[in-house]
C-alpha positions as CSV (number, residue, x, y, z in Angstrom):
1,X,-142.6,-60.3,130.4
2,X,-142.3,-57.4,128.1
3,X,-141.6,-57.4,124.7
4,X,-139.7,-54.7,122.2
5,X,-139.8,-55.2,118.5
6,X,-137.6,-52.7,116.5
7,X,-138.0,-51.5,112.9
8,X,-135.5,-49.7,111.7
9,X,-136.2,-47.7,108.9
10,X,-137.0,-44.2,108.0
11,X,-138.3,-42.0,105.3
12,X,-136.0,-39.2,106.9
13,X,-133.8,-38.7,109.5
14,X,-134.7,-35.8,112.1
15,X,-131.8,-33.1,113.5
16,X,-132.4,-34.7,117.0
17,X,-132.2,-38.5,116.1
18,X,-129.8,-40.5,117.5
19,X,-132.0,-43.9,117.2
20,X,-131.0,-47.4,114.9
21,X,-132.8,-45.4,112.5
22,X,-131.8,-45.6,108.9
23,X,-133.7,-43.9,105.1
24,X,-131.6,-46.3,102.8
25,X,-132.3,-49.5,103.7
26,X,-135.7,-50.1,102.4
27,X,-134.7,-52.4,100.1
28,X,-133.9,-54.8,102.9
29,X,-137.4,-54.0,104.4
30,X,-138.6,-58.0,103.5
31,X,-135.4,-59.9,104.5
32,X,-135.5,-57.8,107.7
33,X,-138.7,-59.0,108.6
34,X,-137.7,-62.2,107.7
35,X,-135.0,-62.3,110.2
36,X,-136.9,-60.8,112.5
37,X,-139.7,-63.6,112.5
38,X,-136.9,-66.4,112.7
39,X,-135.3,-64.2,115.9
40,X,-139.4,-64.1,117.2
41,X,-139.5,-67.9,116.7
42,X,-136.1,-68.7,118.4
43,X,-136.7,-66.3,121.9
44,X,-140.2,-67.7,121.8
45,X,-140.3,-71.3,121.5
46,X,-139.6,-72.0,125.0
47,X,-141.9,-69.9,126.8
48,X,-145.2,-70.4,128.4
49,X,-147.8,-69.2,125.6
50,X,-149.3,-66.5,128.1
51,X,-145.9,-65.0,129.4
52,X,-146.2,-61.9,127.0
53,X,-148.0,-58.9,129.3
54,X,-146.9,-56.1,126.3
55,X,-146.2,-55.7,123.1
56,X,-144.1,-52.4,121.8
57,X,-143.0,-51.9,118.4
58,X,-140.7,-48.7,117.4
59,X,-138.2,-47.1,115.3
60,X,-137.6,-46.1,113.2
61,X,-141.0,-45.6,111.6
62,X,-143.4,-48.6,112.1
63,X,-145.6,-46.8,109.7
64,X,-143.1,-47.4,107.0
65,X,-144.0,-50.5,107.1
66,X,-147.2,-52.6,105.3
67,X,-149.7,-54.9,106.5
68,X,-147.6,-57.8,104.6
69,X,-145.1,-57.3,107.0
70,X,-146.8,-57.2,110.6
71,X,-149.1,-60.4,109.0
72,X,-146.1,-62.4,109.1
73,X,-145.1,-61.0,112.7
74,X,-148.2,-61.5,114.2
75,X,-148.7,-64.9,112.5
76,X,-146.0,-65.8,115.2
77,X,-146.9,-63.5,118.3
78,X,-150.9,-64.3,118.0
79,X,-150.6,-67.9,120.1
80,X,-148.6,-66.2,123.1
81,X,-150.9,-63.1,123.0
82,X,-153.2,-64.5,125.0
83,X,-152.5,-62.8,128.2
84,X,-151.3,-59.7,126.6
85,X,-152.8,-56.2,128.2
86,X,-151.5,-53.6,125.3
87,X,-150.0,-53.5,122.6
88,X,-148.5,-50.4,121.3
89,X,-147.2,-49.5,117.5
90,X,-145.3,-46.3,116.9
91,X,-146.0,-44.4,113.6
92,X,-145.7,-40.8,112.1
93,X,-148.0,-38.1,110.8
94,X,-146.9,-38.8,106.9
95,X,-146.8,-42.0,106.9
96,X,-149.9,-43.4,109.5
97,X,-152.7,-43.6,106.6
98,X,-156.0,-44.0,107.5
99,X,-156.2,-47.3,105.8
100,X,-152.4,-48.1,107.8
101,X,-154.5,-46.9,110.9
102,X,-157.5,-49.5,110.0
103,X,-155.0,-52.4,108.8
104,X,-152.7,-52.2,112.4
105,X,-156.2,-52.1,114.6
106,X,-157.1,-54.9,112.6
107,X,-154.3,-56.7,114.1
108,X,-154.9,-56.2,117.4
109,X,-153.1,-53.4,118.0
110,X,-154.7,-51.0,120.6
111,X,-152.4,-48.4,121.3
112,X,-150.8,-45.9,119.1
113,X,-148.1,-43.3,119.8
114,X,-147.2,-40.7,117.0
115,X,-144.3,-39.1,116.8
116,X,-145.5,-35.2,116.3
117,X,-142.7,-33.4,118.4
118,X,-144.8,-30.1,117.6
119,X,-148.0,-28.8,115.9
120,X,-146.0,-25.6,115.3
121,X,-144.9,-25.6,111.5
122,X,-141.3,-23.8,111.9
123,X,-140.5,-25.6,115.0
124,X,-141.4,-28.9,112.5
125,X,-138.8,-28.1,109.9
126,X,-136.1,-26.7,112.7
127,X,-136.5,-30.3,113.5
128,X,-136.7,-31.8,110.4
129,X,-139.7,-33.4,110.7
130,X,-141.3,-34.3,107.5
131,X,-144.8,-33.7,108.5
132,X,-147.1,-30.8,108.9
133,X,-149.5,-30.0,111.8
134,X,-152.4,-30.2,110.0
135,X,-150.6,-33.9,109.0
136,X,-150.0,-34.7,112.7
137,X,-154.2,-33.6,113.9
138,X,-155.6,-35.4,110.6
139,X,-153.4,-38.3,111.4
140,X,-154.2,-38.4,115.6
141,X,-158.4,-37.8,114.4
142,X,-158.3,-40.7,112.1
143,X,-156.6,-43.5,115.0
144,X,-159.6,-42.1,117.1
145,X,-162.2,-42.8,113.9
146,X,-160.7,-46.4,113.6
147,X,-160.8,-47.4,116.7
148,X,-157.8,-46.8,119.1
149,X,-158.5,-45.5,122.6
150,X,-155.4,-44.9,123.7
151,X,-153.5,-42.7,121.5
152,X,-149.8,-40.9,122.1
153,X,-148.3,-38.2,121.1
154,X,-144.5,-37.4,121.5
155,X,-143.4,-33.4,122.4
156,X,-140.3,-31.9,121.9
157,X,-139.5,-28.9,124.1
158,X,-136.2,-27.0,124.8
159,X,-135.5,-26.1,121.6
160,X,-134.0,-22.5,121.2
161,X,-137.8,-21.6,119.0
162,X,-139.9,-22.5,122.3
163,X,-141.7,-19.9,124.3
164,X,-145.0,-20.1,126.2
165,X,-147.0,-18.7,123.5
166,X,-145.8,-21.6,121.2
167,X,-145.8,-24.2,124.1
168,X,-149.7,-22.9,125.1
169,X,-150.8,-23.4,121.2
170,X,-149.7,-26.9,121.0
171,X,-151.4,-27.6,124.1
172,X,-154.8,-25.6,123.2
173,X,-154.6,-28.4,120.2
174,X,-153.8,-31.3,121.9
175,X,-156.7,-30.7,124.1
176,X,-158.5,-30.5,121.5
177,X,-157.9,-33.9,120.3
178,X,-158.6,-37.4,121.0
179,X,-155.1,-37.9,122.9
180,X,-154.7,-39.6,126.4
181,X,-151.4,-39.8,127.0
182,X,-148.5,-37.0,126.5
183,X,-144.4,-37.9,126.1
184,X,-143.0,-35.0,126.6
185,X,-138.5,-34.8,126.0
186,X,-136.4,-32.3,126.6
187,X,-134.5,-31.8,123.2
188,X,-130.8,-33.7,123.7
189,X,-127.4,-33.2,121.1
190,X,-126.1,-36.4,120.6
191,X,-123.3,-37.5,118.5
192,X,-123.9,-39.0,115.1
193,X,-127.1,-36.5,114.9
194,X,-127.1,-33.2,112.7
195,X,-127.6,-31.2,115.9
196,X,-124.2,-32.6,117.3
197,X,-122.3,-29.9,118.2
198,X,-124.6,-26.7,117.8
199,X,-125.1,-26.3,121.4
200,X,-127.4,-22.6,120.2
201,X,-129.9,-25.2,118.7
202,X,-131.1,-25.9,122.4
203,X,-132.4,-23.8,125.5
204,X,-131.7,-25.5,128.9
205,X,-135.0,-23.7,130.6
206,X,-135.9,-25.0,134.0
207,X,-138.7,-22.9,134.4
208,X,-140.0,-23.3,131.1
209,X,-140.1,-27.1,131.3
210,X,-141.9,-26.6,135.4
211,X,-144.4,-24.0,133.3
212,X,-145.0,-26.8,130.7
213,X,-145.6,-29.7,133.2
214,X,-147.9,-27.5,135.3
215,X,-149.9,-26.6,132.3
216,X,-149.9,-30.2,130.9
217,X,-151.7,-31.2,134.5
218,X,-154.0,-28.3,134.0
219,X,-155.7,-29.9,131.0
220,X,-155.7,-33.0,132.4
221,X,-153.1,-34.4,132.1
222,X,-151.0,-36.2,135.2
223,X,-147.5,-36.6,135.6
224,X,-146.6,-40.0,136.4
225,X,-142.7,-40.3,135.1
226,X,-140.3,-37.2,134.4
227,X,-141.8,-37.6,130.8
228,X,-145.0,-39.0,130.9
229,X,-148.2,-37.5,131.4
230,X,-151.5,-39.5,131.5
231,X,-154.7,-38.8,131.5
232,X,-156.4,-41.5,133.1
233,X,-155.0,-44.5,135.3
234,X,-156.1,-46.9,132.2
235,X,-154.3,-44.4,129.9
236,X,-150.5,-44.9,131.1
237,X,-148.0,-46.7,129.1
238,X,-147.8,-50.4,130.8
239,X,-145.2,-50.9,128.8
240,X,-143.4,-48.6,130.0
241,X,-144.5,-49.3,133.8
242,X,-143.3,-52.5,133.1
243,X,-139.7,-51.4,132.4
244,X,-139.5,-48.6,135.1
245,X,-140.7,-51.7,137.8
246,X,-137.5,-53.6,136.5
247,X,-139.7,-56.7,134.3
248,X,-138.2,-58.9,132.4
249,X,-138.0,-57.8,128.5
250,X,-137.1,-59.5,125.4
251,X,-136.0,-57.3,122.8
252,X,-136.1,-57.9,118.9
253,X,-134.8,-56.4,115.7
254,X,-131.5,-54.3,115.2
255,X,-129.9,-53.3,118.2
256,X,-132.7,-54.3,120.1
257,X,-131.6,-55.5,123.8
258,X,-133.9,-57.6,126.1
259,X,-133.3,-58.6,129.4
260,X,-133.7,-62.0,131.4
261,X,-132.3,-63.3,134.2
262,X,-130.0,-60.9,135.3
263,X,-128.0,-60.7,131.8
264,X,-128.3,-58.1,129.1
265,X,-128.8,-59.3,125.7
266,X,-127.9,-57.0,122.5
267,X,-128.8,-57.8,119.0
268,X,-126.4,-57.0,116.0
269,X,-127.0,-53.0,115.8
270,X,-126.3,-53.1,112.1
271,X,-128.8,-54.3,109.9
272,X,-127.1,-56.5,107.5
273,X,-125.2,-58.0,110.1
274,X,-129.0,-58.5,112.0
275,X,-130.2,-60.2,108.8
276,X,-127.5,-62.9,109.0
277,X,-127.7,-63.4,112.2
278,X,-130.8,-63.1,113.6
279,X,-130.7,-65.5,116.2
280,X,-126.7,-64.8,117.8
281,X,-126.1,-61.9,120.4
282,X,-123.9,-59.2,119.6
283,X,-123.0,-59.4,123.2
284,X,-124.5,-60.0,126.3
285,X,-123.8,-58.3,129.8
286,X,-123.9,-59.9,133.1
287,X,-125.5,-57.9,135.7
288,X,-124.4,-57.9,139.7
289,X,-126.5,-57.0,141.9
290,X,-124.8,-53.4,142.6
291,X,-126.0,-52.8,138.9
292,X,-129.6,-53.7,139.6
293,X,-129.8,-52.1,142.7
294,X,-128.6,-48.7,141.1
295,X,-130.9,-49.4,137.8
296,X,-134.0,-49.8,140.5
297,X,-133.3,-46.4,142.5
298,X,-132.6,-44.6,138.8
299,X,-136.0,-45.8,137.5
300,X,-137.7,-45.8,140.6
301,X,-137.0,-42.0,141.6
302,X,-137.9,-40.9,138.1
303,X,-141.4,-42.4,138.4
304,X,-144.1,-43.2,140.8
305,X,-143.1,-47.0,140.6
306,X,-141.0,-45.3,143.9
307,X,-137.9,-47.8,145.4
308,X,-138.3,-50.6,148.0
309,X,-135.9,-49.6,150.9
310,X,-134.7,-53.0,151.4
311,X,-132.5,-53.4,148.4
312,X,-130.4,-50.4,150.3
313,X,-127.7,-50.6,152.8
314,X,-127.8,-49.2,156.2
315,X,-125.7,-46.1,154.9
316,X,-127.5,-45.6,151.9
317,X,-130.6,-45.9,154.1
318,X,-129.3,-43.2,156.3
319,X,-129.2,-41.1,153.1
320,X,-132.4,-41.5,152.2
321,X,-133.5,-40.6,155.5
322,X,-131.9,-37.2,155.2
323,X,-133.9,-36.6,151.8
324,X,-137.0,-37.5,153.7
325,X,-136.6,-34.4,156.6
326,X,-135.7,-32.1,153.8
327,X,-139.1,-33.1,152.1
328,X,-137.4,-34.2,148.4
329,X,-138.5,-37.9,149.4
330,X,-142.0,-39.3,150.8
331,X,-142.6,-43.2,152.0
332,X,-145.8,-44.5,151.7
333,X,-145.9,-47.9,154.4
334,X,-142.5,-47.6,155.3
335,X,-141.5,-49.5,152.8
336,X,-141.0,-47.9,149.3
337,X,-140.0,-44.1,149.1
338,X,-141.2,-41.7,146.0
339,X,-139.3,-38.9,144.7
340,X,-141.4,-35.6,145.5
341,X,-140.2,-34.1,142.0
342,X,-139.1,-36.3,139.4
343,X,-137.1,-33.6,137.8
344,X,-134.5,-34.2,140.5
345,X,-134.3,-38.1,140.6
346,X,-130.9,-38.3,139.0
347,X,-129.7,-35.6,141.8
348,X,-131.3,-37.9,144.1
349,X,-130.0,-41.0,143.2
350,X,-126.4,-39.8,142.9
351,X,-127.1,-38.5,147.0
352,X,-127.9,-41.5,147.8
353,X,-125.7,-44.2,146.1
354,X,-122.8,-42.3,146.7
């Protein structure tokens, strides 16, 4: 079982954002955590104490958060961490201080993933960010100095500044550092987000995304979902894997959803309302077995966790066949089939679940 735990708050809120993300609510920051731990203790107390394969924790900013705070989390997570294989933390350049750094290895914590979007200066402040490069390589040098092996970094590409010259600079630095693992998102307009609505903000540029993923797997870096690059087989996200093969999550915090058992639990998305009632469901969605079956060939297609042809019908099967002649589908043992370019999974699914 995988598990999410979300903290929402934020020093600022970035152009692009569109997460449970929120820069006034500090002042809640220790009756949050204090629903949170009651929500922890109430999903927990029934399970087997080794059932917990990953731990993910993101924003919001993690890092605005102090050691008091993740004490009292992992006061309740440490007896069921026994079988637990990673354990990520999400921070930011400003806020990840080297003594942050030391307190969250300290904890257990052996994966980081810093939200740096850039190491380009202007295409940080078109995005709002509230860091500098030379914030975002001092920050990435000193997880490396405490301890952390596996360290992320988040890009941002399709924004109207990119170009290969800029895209080719940030790469020339993250090779540079201490970095294993590369998320890598085309920029989106959502609503509710200061980029809503100015469609000249963004760049829709196939072939500038294919030229960043070929040069991302020149440095070493291999493509093993439509936005996640790896460098080693030790160095991708199990989390994430986890997900993608359709596990079991339990999700905690505001507007945090898990899922067990076929049915979709989701927290209270508003924080006061989370406070009160940390241990209620805002709602909770049942899923048939159409809905699993599509999740499974939209996940599967979009990473090399590839789809098990039996959860198909014989027409869909016949559909998939077709994609295999044309060479946008491969099996491997004639039993699960792999997209042969993630960038087209969504096109692929809809083909074949039509």
């Amino acid at each position: 079982m995988l598990l999410y735990i979300h903290i929402p708050f934020c020093d600022s809120k970035c152009h692009y954002c569109a997460f449970n993300s929120y820069t006034s609510l500090h002042y809640l920051r220790d009756k949050y955590i204090k629903s949170l731990c009651r929500q922890l203790i109430f999903e927990l107390k029934n399970l087997p104490k080794d059932i917990i394969k990953t731990v993910f924790i993101g924003g919001g900013t993690p890092s605005t958060l102090s050691l008091k705070h993740y004490e009292e989390i992992f006061d309740i997570l440490n007896p069921y961490l026994t079988n637990t294989e990673e354990i990520t933390i999400e921070a930011n350049p400003n806020s990840a201080t080297l003594s942050w750094l030391e307190d969250m290895y300290g904890l257990g914590i052996n994966r980081i993933s810093f939200g740096v979007q850039s190491f380009d200066d202007e295409k940080l402040e078109f995005l709002g960010r509230n860091h500098t490069a030379k914030m975002a390589i001092t920050a990435i040098q000193n997880a490396k100095k405490v301890g952390f092996e596996h360290i992320n970094c988040d890009i941002i590409y399709d924004t109207k500044l990119d170009n290969k010259m800029l895209l080719n600079s940030d790469l020339d630095i993250i090779r540079s550092l201490p970095i294993d693992h590369i998320s890598a998102y085309s920029l989106t307009l959502e609503e509710g987000t200061k980029f809503f609505d100015k469609s000249n903000v963004r760049v829709e540029d196939i072939d500038m995304a294919n030229y960043l993923f070929h040069r991302l797997e020149e440095i070493g870096f291999y493509q093993y979902e439509i936005s996640n690059f790896a460098r080693t087989e030790n160095a991708k996200s199990k989390h994430n894997l986890g997900y993608w093969k359709y596990e079991e999550y339990l999700g905690v915090g505001a507007g945090a959803v898990g899922c067990i058992g076929g049915k979709r639990l989701y927290n209270h998305k508003d924080v006061n309302m989370y406070i009160e009632n940390p241990t209620t469901y805002d709602y909770t969605e049942e899923l048939t077995t159409e809905d699993i079956k599509v999740e499974k060939v939209l996940l599967g297609l979009r990473s090399e966790v590839g789809v098990d042809k039996n959860v198909l019908s014989d027409k869909e099967l016949i559909q998939v066949n077709n994609l295999e002649q044309s060479g946008k589908i491969k099996f491997k043992n004639n039993s699960r089939f792999y997209s042969v370019d993630f960038m087209l999974a969504d096109e692929l699914a809809l083909y074949i679940l039509e």
